[in-house]
C-alpha positions as CSV (number, residue, x, y, z in Angstrom):
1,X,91.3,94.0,81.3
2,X,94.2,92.6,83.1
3,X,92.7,92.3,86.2
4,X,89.1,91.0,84.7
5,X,91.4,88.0,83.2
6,X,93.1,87.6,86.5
7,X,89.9,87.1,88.0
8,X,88.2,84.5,85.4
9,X,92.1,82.2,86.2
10,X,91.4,82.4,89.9
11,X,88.1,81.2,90.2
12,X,89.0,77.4,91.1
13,X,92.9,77.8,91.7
14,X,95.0,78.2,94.2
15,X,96.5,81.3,95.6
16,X,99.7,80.0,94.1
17,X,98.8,79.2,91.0
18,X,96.7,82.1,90.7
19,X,99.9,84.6,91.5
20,X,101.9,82.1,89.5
21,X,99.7,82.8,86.3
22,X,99.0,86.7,87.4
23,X,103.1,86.9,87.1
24,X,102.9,86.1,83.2
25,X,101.1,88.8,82.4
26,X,102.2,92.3,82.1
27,X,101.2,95.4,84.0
28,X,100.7,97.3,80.8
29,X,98.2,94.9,79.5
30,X,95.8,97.0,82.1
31,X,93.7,99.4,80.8
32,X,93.1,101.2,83.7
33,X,95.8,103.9,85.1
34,X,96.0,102.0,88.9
35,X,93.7,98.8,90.1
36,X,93.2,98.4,93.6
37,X,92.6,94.6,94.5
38,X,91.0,94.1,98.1
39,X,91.2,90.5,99.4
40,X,89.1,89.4,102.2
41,X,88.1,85.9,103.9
42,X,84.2,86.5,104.2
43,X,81.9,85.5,101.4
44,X,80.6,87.4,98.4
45,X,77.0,88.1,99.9
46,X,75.3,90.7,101.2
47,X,74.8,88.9,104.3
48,X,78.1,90.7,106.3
49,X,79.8,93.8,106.7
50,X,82.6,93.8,104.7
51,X,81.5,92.5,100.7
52,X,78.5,95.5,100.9
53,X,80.9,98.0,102.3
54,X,83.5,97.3,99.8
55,X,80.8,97.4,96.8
56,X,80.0,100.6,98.0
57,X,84.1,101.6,97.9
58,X,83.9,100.2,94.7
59,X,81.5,102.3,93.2
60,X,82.6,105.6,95.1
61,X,86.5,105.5,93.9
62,X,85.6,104.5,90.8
63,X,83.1,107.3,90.1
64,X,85.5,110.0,91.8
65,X,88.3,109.0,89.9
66,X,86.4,108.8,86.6
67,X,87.4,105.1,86.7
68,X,90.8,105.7,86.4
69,X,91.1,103.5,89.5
70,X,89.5,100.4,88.9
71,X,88.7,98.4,92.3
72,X,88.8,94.4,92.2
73,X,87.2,92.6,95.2
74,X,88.0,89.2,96.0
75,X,86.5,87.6,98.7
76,X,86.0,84.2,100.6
77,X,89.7,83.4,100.5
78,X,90.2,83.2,97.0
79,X,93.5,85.0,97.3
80,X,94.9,83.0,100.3
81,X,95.0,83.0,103.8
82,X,95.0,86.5,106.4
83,X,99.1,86.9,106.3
84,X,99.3,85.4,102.8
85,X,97.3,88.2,101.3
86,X,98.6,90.4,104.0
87,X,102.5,89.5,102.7
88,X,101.2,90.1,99.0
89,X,99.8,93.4,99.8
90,X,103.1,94.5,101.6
91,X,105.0,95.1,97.7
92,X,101.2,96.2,95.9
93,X,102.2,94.7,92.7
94,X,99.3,91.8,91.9
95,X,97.1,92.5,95.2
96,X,96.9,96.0,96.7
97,X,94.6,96.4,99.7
98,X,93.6,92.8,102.7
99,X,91.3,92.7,105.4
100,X,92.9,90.9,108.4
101,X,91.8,89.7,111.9
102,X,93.1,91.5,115.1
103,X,95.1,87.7,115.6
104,X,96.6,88.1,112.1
105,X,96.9,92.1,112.4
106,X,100.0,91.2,114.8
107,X,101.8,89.0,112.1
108,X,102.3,92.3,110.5
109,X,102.6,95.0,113.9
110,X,102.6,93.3,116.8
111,X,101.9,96.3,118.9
112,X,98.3,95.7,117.7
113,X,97.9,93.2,120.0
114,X,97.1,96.3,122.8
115,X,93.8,96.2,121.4
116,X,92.8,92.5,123.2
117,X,92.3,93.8,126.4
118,X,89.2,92.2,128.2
119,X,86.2,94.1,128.9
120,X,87.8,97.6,126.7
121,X,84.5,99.0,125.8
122,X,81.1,99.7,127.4
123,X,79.3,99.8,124.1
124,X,79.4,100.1,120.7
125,X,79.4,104.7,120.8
126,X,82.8,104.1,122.7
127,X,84.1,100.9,120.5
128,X,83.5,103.3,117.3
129,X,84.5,106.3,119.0
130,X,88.2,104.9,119.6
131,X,88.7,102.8,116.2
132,X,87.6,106.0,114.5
133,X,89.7,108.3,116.6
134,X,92.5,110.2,116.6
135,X,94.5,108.3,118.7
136,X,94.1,105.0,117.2
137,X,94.4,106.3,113.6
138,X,98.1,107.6,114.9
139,X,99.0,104.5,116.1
140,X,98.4,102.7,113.5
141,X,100.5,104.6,111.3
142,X,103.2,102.3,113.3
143,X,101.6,99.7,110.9
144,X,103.3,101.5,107.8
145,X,106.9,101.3,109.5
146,X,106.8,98.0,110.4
147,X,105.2,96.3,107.3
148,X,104.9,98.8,104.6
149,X,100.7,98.7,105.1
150,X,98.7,101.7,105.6
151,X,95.3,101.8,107.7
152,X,92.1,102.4,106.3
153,X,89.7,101.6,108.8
154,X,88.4,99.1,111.2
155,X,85.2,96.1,110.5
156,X,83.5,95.2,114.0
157,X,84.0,91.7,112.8
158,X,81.0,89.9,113.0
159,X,79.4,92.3,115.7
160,X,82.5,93.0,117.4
161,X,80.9,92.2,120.8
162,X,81.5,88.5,121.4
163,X,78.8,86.2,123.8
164,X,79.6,83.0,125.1
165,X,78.0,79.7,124.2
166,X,78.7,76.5,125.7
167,X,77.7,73.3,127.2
168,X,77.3,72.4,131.0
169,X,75.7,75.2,133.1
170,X,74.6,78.9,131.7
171,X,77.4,81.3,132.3
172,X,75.9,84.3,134.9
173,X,79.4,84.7,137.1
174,X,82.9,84.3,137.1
175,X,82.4,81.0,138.9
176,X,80.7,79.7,136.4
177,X,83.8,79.8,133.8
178,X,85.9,77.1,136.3
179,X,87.3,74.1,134.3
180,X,85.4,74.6,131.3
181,X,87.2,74.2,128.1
182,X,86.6,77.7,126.0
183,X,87.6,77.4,122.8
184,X,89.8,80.6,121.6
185,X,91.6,81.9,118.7
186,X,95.1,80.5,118.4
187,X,95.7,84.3,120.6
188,X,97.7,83.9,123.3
189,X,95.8,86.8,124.9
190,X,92.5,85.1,124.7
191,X,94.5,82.5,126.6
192,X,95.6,84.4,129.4
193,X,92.3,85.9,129.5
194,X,90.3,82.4,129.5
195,X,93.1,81.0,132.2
196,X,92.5,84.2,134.3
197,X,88.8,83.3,134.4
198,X,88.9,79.9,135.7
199,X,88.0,78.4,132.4
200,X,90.9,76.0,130.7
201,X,91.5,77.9,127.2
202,X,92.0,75.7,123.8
203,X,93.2,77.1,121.0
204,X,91.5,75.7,117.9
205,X,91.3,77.2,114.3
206,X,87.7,78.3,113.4
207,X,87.5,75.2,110.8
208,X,87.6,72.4,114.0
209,X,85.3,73.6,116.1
210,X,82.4,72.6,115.4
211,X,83.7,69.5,115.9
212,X,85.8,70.3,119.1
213,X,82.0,71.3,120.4
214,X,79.7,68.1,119.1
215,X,82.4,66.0,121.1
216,X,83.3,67.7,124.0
217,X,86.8,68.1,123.0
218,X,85.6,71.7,123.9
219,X,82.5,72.7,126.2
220,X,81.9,76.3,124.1
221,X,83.9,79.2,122.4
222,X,82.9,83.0,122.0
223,X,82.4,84.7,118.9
224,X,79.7,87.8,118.2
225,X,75.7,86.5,118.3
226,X,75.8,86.7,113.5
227,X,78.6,83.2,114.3
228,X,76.3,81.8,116.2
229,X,73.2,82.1,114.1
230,X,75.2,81.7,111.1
231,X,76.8,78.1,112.1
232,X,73.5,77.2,114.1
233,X,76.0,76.8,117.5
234,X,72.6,75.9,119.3
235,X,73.0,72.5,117.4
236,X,76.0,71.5,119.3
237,X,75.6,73.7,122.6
238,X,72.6,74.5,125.1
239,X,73.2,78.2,126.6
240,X,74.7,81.6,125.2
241,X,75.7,84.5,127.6
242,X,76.4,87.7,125.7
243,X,79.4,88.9,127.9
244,X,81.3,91.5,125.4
245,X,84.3,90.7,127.0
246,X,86.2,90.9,124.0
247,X,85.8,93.1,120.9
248,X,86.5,91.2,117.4
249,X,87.9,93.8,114.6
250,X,88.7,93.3,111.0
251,X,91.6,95.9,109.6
252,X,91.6,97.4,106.4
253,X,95.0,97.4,105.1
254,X,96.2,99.7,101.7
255,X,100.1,98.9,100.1
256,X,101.7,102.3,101.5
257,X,103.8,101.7,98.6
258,X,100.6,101.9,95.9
259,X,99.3,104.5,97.6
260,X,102.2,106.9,97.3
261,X,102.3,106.0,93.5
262,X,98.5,107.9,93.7
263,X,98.4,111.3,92.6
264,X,96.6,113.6,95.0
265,X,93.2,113.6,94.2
266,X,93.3,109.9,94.0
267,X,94.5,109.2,97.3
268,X,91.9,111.4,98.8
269,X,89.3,109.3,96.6
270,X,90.6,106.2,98.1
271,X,90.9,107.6,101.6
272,X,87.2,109.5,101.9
273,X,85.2,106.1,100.3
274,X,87.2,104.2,103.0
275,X,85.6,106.1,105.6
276,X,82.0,105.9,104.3
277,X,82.7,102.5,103.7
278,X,83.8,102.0,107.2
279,X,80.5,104.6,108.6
280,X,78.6,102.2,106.9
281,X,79.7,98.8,107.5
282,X,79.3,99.8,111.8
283,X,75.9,99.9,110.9
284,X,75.5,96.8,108.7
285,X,77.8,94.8,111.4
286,X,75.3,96.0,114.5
287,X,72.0,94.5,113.0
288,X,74.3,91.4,112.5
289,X,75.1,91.3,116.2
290,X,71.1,92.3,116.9
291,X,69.6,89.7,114.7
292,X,72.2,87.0,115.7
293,X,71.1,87.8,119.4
294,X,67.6,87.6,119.2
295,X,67.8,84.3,117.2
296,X,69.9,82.6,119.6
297,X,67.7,83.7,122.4
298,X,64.8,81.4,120.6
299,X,67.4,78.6,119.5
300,X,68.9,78.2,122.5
301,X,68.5,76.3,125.6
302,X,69.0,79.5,127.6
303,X,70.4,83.0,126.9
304,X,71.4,85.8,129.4
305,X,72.9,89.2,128.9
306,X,75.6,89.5,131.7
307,X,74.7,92.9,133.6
308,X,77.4,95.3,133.8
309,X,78.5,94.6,137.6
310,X,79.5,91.5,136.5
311,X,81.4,92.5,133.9
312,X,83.1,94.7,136.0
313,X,84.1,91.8,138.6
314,X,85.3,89.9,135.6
315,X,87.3,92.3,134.3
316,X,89.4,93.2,138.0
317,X,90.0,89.7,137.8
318,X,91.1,89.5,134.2
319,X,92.7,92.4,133.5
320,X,95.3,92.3,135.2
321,X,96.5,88.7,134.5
322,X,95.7,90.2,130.5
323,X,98.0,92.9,131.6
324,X,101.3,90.4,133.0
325,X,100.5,88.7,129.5
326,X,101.1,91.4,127.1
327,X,104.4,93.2,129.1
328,X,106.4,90.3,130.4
329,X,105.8,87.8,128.2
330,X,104.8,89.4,125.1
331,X,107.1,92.5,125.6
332,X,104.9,95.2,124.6
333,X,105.9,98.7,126.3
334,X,104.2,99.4,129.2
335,X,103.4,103.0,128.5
336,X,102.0,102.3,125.7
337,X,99.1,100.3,127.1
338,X,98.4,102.5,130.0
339,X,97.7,105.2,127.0
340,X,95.5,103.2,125.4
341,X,93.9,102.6,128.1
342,X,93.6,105.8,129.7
343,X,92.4,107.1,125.8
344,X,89.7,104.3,126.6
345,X,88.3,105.6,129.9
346,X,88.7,109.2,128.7
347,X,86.3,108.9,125.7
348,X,83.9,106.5,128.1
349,X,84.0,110.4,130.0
350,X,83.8,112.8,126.5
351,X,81.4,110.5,124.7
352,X,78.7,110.3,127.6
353,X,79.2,113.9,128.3
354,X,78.7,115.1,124.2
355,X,75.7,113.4,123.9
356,X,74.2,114.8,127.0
357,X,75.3,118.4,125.8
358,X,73.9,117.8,122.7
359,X,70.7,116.2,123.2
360,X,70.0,116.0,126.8
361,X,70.3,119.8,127.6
């Protein structure tokens, strides 16, 4: 199959000279009717969120569909970086579906970047509630406008909640962020943030900082508890605060152009596995975040879990500076973040109220 073959020439090459040798062949030479290639960073193990969701995708569109869509995953970067599988996506031709980070999400619609507001969510009920909700599965369709790619549905990325870990003094307060050097995506929002907080930001891609952290060319970072059990961060820093302050997401991304080219029934395969796939994953990601937690409170020096009135103080004083960011200097419409916002605090309101109704009655 053509897609078989294009696998067995990429293992070892370069996403260039994969898509250079994926050009020679010809579309007929599949023997499926439509193949739907997924690319993602994370490896091909069982041990994240996204490779056991999309197995499970795999195995529901292909059954549905009588395997006359045939789904390819391709993960640990074999396909190329976040925007260079989210650029081949854009057309559908060789790759079909990505998996990008909220920091590459805004390569491709830059209104995404609404979504780094500090201290958005209480827990995970709300988190879920408003990545699988109506509102955010509206705006995203601004996604297929500006770059061609349709939403499927959103990975907590590692655990989505992120904690702190870091060098120096255990993080309990605000005051205890002044002049440390955080580590942060290269985001410009986690840099306001950061700056907002006392602490001097430094943007450093993922690969460096170990590094940046053995030599005190950064004093910590923040990433969900699974990073820090995964790269053993209590090797090259002492404490760990668990502060949630920001929420890391993964989006899955479909060509809007292969999509239309699915008959009916096809596209409500790919559509319904999505979000099972999705249901799913939230699970799989949570015990991530758990296990990672409980592991770096026995590796590390010290952990705390910062109590919610301190996350509140943090957030007055962060917000707002978050807030100047993303209008005057990134030039995102007001409006449109005081909806998000207010979409935020009203499902805090609907979800707490449901789950009372339904169960504490």
């Amino acid at each position: 199959m053509y897609w078989s073959g294009y696998t067995t020439r990429l293992r070892g090459a370069t996403a260039a000279a994969a898509l250079a040798a994926g050009l020679a062949v010809p579309a007929a030479a599949t023997a499926q009717e439509f193949t739907m290639a997924i690319a993602h960073l994370v490896p091909e193990d069982m041990n994240n969120e996204i490779q056991p969701a999309l197995v499970h995708f795999k195995s529901l569109v292909e059954s549905k569909t009588k395997g006359e869509v045939e789904v390819e995953i391709f993960g640990a970067g074999q396909l190329g970086s976040e925007v260079e599988t989210g650029k081949q996506a854009q057309d559908g031709v060789l790759l079909q579906s990505t998996i990008i980070s909220s920091g590459a999400m805004s390569s491709f619609f830059p209104e995404y970047q609404v979504i780094t507001a500090p201290f958005l969510f209480p827990n995970y009920e709300v988190a879920h509630a408003f990545f699988d909700g109506a509102w955010f599965a509206n705006f995203m369709k601004g996604s297929i406008e500006e770059s061609g790619l349709r939403f499927l549905g959103t990975f907590d990325d590692g655990g989505g909640f992120v904690a702190f870990t870091n060098n120096g003094k255990l993080i309990k307060e605000t005051a205890d962020l002044a002049g440390m050097k955080i580590r942060v995506e290269e985001n410009p929002a986690h840099v306001a943030t950061m700056k907002a907080l006392g602490a001097s930001a430094t943007p450093l891609p993922w690969g460096e900082v170990i590094t940046a952290l053995s030599t005190g060319l950064a004093d910590g970072q923040f990433n969900a508890p699974g990073v820090s059990k995964n790269f053993s961060l209590w090797e090259v820093n002492d404490y760990t605060t668990l502060s949630g302050h920001v929420y890391n997401s993964q989006s899955w991304l479909v060509s809007d152009k292969w999509f239309q080219s699915l008959p009916e029934e096809y596209k409500e395969a790919v559509v319904t596995s999505a979000r099972e796939a999705i249901a799913l994953a939230h699970g799989i990601s949570a015990l991530a975040a758990i296990k990672g937690w409980q592991i770096s409170c026995e590796e590390f020096k010290e952990c705390y879990v910062l109590p919610d009135a301190e996350r509140a103080k943090m957030a007055e004083v962060a917000r707002p500076a978050w807030r100047e960011w993303i209008v005057n200097d990134f030039g995102l419409d007001e409006a449109l973040v005081d909806e998000m916002l207010a979409t935020v605090e009203q499902l805090k309101t609907d979800v707490t109220a449901t789950d009372m109704e339904r169960y504490g009655g």
